[in-house]
C-alpha positions in Angstrom: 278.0 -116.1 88.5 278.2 -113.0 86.2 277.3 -113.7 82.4 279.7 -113.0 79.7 278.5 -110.7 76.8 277.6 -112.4 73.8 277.7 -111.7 70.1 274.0 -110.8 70.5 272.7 -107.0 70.2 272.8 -104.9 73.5 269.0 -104.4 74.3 268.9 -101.0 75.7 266.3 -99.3 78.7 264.9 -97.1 76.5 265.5 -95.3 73.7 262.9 -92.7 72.0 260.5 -93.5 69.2 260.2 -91.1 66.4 257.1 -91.1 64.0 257.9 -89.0 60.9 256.6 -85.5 61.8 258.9 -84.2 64.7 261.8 -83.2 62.3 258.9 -81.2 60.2 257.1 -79.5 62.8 260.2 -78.5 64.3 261.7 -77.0 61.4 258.1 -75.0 60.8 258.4 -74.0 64.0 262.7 -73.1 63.8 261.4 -70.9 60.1 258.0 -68.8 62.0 260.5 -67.1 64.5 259.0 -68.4 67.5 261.3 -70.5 68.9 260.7 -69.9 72.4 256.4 -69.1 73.1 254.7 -69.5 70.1 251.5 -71.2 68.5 253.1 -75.4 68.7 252.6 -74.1 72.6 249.0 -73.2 72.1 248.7 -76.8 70.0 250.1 -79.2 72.3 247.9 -78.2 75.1 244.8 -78.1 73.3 245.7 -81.5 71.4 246.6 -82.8 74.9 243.5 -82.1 76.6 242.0 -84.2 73.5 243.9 -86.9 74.2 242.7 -86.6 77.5 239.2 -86.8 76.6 239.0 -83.9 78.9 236.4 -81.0 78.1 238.4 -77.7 77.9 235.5 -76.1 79.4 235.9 -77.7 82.4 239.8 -78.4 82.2 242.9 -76.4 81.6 246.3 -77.8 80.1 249.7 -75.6 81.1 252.3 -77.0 79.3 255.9 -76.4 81.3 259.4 -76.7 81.3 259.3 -80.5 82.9 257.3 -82.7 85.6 259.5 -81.6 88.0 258.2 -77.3 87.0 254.9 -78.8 87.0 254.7 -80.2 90.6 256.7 -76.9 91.6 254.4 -74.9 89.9 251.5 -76.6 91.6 252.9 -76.3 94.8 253.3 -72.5 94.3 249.8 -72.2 93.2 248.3 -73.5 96.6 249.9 -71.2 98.4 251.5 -73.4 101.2 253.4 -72.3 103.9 256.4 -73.5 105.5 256.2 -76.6 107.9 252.6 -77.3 106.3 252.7 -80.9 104.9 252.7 -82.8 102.0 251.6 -86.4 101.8 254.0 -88.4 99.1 254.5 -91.9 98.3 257.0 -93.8 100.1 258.1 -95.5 96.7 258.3 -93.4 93.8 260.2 -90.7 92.0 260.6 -88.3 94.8 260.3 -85.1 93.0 257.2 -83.9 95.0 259.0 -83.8 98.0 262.6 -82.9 96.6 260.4 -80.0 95.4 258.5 -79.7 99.1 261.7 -79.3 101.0 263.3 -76.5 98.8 259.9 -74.4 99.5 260.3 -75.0 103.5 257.0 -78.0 103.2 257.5 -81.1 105.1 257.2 -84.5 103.2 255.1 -87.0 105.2 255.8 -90.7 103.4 253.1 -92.9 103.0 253.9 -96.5 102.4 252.1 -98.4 98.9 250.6 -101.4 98.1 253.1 -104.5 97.5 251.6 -105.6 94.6 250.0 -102.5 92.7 253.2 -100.1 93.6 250.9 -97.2 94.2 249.6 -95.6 97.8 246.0 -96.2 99.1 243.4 -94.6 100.6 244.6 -96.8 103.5 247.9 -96.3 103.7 247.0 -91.9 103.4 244.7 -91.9 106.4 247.2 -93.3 108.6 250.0 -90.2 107.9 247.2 -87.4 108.0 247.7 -85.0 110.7 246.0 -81.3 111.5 249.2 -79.8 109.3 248.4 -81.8 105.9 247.8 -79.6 103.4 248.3 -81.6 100.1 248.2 -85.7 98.9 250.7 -86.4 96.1 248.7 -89.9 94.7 252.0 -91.3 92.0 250.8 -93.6 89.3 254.0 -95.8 89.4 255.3 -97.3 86.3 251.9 -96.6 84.4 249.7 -98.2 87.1 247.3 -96.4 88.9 246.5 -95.3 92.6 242.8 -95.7 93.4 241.9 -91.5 93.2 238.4 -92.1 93.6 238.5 -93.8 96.6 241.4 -91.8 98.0 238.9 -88.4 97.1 236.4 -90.3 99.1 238.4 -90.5 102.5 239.4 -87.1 102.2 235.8 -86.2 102.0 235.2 -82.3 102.3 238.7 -81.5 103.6 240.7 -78.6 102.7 243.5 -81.2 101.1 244.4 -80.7 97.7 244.5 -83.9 95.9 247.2 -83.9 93.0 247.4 -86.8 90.7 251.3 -87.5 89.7 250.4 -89.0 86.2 254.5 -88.4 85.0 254.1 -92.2 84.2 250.7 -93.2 83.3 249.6 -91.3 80.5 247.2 -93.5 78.8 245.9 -95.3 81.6 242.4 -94.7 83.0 240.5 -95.8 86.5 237.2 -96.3 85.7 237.6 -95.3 82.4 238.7 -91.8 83.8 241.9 -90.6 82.0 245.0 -90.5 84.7 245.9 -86.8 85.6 241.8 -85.6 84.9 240.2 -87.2 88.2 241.8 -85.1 91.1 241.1 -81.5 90.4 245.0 -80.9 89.8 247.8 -83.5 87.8 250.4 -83.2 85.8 252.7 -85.3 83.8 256.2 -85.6 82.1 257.4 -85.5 78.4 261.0 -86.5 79.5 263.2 -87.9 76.8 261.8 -91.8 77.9 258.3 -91.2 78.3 255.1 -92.3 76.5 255.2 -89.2 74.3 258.4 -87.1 74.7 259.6 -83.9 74.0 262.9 -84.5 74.9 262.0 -82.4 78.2 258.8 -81.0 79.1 256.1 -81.6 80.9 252.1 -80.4 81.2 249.7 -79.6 84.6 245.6 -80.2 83.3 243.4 -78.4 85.9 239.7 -77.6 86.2 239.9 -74.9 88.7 239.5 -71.9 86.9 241.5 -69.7 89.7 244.1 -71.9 89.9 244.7 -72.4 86.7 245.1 -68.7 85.9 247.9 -68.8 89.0 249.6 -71.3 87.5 249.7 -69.8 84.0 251.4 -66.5 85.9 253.8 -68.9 88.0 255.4 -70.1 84.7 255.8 -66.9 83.4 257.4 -65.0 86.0 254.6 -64.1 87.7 252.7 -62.0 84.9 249.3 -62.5 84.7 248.0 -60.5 81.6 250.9 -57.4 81.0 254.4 -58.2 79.8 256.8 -56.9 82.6 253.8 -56.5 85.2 254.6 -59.1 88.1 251.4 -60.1 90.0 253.0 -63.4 91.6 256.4 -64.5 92.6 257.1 -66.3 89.7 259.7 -68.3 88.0 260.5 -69.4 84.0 259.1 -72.6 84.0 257.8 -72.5 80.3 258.6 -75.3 77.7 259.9 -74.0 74.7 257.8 -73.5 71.3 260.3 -75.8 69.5 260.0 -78.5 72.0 256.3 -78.4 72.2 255.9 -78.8 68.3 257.4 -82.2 68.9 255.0 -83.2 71.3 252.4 -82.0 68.6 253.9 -84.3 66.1 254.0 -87.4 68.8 250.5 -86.5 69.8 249.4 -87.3 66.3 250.3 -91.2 66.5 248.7 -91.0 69.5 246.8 -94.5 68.6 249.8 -96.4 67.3 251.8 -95.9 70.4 248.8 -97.1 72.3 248.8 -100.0 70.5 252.6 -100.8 70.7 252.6 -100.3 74.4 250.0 -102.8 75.1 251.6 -105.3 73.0 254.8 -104.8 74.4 252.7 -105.5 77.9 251.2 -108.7 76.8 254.5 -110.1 75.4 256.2 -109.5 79.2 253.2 -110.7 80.7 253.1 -114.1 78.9 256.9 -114.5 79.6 257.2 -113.3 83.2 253.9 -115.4 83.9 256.3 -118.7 83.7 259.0 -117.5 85.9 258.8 -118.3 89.7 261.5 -116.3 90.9 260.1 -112.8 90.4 256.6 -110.7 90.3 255.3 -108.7 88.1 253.7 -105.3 89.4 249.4 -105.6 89.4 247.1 -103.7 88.6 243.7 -102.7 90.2 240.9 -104.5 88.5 239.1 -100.9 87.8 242.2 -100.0 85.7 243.0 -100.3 81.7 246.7 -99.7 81.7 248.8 -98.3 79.7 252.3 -99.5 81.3 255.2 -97.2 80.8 257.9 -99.6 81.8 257.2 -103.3 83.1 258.3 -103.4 86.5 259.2 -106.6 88.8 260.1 -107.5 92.3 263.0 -110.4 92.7 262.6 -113.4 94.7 265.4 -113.1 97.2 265.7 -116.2 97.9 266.1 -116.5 93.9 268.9 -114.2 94.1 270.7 -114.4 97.5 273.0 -111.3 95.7 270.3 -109.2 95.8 268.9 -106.8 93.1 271.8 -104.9 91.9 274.0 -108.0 91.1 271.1 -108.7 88.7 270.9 -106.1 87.5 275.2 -105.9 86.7 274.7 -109.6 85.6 272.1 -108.5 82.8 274.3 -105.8 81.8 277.2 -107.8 81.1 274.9 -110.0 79.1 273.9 -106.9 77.0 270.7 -106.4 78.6 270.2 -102.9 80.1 267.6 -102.6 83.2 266.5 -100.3 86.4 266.6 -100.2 89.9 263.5 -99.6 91.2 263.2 -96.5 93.1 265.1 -95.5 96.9 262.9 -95.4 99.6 263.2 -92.1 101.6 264.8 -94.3 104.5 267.4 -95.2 102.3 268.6 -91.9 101.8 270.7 -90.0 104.1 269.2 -86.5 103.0 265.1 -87.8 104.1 267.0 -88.6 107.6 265.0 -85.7 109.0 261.9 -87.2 107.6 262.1 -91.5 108.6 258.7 -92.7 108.6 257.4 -96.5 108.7 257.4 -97.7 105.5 258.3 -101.1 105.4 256.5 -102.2 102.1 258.5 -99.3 100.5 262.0 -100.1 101.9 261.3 -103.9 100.7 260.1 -103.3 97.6 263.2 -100.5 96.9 265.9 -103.1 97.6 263.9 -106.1 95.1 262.1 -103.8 92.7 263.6 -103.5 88.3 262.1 -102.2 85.6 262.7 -103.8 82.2 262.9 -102.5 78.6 259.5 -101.1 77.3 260.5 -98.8 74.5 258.8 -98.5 71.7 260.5 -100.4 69.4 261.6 -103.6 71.0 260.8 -106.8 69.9 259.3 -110.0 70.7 262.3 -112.0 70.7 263.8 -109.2 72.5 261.5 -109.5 75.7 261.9 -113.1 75.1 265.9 -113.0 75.8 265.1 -110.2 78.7 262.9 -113.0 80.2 264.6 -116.0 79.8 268.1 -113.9 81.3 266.5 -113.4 84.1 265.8 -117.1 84.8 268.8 -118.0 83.8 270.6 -115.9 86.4 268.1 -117.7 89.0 269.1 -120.6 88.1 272.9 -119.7 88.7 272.8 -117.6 91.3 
């Protein structure tokens, strides 16, 4: 049965929160004549590393064009060859291997955990071959991958750990900031995110060497001299103008913190009562903070399956995800099938629900109570 719209508001995905201090920064910013580099640049990534809690003796923040320049970026920096591989989630946003298989890498999928979402230590061992050169560990949806335990199995290898924190800025393993336990990981200030810049993203690093590599792969390849190319570079810098709103978001940095968890308790009081879905876990170790609540169907719930719940919500006003493809799904990974059957499961039965900042109780309340709904009349 497909729900009717009613007179109620549409509750949308997401939609961005603005504090007070964007349109201000940006216009200081628009008047200094720096609209491209310039000192908001400078800002953001020492305010960033502050966020982090992350010592910028040890650590260095690279603020870039988006996540997906970041993970390029990184990839650039270890100087990887073609055919070496490149250990990615199953279940995720693919852009570590979207950007593997433009530089000649080959992705190697390893399937996640079906409650937590994320990859193990487990789950990496088992896809590890004499070729693997890099682990992409994704903290999906704001939860987290165990990195300490994954840095364990790897033990002294020569595998470059990179921590895809696009999703879980905020959260912490151990009380370890997401994106400062590996020694390389980066995250996104795409237009939905925790803190946005509309586009954007950032790499923290604490390899010194690296770190100067990556600051020359953003720019074209120039180390120190304007015009002197020392590495093969590309433009992959974020924009002065874009980074003085991520100074300005920065600096509400607690209230956001504080409406995301709330936002997380509400769903989790609601979606706690209804049998016919799951809600994604987290690792006792981890303190969340959940970027977008994220839930896998009962099927037997919803004999349609997940996209005619998701078309049924919308036509109740009620805007949600899919979940991400697995790499089997997708006719362009065909050269790359692996066994991930946890993946390809949760890919058909996974959505993620409105977590902007912004929504309200009664909100979650109606996103809750229309999924049980459609249960019932399925």
């Amino acid at each position: 049965m497909v729900v009717n719209a009613s007179a109620q508001s549409t509750i949308p995905y997401a939609q961005p929160k603005f504090w007070g201090l964007e349109e201000q920064y940006m216009v200081d910013a628009l008047r200094s004549g720096w609209i491209s580099t310039g000192e908001y640049i400078h800002r953001l990534e020492k305010q960033f590393l502050e966020l982090l809690e992350a010592d910028g003796d040890s650590h260095t923040a690279i603020a870039v064009s988006n996540g997906g320049a970041a993970i390029h970026c990184i990839l650039l920096a270890l100087d990887l060859r073609p055919g070496d591989e490149i250990i990615v989630p199953a279940f995720c946003y693919q852009a570590a291997s979207l950007v593997a298989i433009q530089l000649g890498l080959t992705p190697v999928f390893a399937d996640v955990d079906s409650e937590t979402y994320c990859v193990t230590a487990e789950s990496i061992k088992k896809v590890i071959s004499p070729r693997t050169k890099a682990v992409v560990a994704v903290h999906s949806y704001g939860g987290m991958c165990d990195v300490v335990e994954i840095q364990k199995m790897l033990g002294n290898s020569d595998i470059t750990l990179i921590e895809d924190a696009a999703e879980a800025l905020g959260s912490k393993l151990n009380g370890m900031h997401a994106g400062t336990i590996a020694e390389i990981g980066f995250f996104s200030f795409h237009a939905v995110k925790t803190i946005t810049t509309g586009e954007g993203g950032i790499i923290v690093c604490r390899n010194p060497e690296i770190s100067e590599k990556l600051r020359a792969l953003r720019t074209y390849g120039s180390v120190k001299t304007k015009y002197w190319h020392d590495l093969p570079g590309h433009n992959l810098r974020l924009s002065n103008l874009l980074a003085a709103i991520g100074c300005a978001q920065i600096q509400f940095w607690d209230e956001i913190v504080i409406a995301k968890k709330e936002i997380a308790d509400w769903y989790g009081e609601e979606l706690s009562a209804l049998g016919s879905v799951s809600q994604q876990q987290t690792l006792d170790q981890v303190d969340p903070l959940i970027w977008a609540v994220a839930i896998e169907i009962d099927e037997k719930c919803y004999p349609a399956g997940r996209d005619w719940l998701l078309e049924a919500m919308r036509n109740d006003g009620i805007e949600c995800r899919n979940g991400f493809y697995s790499p089997n799904q997708m006719p362009m990974f065909n050269s790359y099938k692996s066994s991930t059957p946890v993946s390809d499961r949760l890919a058909k039965n996974v959505l993620s629900l409105p977590t902007y900042i912004g929504i309200e109780k009664e909100q979650v309340k109606r996103v809750c109570k229309t999924i049980l709904k459609l249960a019932q009349s399925s």
